[in-house]
N, C-alpha and C positions, 0 to 999 in steps of 0.2 A: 618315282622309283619305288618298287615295291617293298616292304619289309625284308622277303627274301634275298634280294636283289640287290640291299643294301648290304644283308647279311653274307654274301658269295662275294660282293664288294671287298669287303673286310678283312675274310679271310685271305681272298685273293692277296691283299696289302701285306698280311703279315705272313703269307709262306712265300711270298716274294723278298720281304725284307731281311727275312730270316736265312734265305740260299745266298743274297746280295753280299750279308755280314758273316756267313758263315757261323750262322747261330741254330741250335736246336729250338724247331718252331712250336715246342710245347716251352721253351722258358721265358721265347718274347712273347706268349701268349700271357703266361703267366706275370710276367710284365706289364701287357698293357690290361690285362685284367687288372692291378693293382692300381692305373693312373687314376686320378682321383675323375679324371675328363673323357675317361673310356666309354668309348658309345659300343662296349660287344654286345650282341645279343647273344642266347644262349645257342643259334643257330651257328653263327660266326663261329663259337667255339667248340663246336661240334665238328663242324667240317676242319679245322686246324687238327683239331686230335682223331679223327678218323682216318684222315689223310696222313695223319704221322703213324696212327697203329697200322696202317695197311698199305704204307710207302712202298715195300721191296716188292708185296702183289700188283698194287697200280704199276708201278713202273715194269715191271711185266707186264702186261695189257700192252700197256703203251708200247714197249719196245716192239713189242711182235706186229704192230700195225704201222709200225714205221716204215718206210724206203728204205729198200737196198744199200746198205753206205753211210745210214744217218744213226745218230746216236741221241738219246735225249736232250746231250751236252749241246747241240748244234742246234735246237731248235729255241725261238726268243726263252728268255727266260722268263718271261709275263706267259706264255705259252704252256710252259710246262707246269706253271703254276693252277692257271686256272684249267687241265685237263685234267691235271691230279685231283683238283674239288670235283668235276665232273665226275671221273670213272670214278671217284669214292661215293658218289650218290646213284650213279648206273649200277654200282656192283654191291655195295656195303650199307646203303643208307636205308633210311625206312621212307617213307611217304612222297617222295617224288617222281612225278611220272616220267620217262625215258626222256620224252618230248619237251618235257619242261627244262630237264638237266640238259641235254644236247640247247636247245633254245638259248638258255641263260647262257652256256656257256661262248657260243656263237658269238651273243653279244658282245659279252666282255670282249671278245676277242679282236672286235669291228671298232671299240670305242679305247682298246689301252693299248692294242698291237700295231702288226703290221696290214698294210692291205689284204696280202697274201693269206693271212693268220686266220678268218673268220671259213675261207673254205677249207684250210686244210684242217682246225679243229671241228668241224664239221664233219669232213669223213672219218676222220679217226674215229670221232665217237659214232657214227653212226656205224661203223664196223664194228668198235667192242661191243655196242647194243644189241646189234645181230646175233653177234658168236653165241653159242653156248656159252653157258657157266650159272651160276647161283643168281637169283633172283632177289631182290634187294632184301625181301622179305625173311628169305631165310636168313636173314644174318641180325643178331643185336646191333640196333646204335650203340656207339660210342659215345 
């Protein structure tokens, strides 16, 4: 497993754990940044806080490529986790190629979800990829 890979891992963990406990995922970040046995990278903790400054636009994205009828609320909650890391590196991040974020996020999808979960996070993001909108570049990292 890649370093990145590990780091998308991680994140994934704790903006899952954080929606699970109904906790703001910049203070279990901050939390597991202080365990003495925290393996974050600074990657990890970029995508946690990118994805928390840019939550109400991702989940825009997201909504609008949803189905007729479905709500973010309905889809896994590992799902909604790791597309929110996706569209924050398709839309807001700096150095990752489209392919790479759609890729990684597939994965995850195939090894923490559902069957179903690895092609429908698949077209979603290959839809937001498409659309117009800002290029990763133009935007600062968080």
């Amino acid at each position: 497993m890649t370093a990145r890979r590990k780091a998308r891992k991680r994140a994934l963990d704790i903006l899952f754990e954080a929606e699970q406990r109904g906790l703001e995922p910049l203070l279990l970040l901050a939390d597991r940044r202080a365990a003495p046995e925290a393996a974050l990278t600074q990657y990890s903790a970029e995508l946690v806080e990118g994805v928390a400054a840019h939550r109400s636009e991702i989940d825009a994205l997201l909504i609008a490529q949803l189905s007729p009828g479905w709500t973010l609320a309905r889809l896994p909650a590992v799902d909604r986790a790791l597309l929110r890391i996706a569209v924050y590196e398709l839309r807001f991040g700096t150095g990752v190629p489209t392919a790479v974020a759609v890729s990684e996020a597939v994965g995850l999808a195939a090894a923490l979800s559902t069957d179903e979960s690895p092609g429908y996070v698949n077209g979603v993001l290959a839809a937001i990829a498409a659309a117009p909108g800002p290029a990763p570049a133009e935007h600062s990292s968080t």
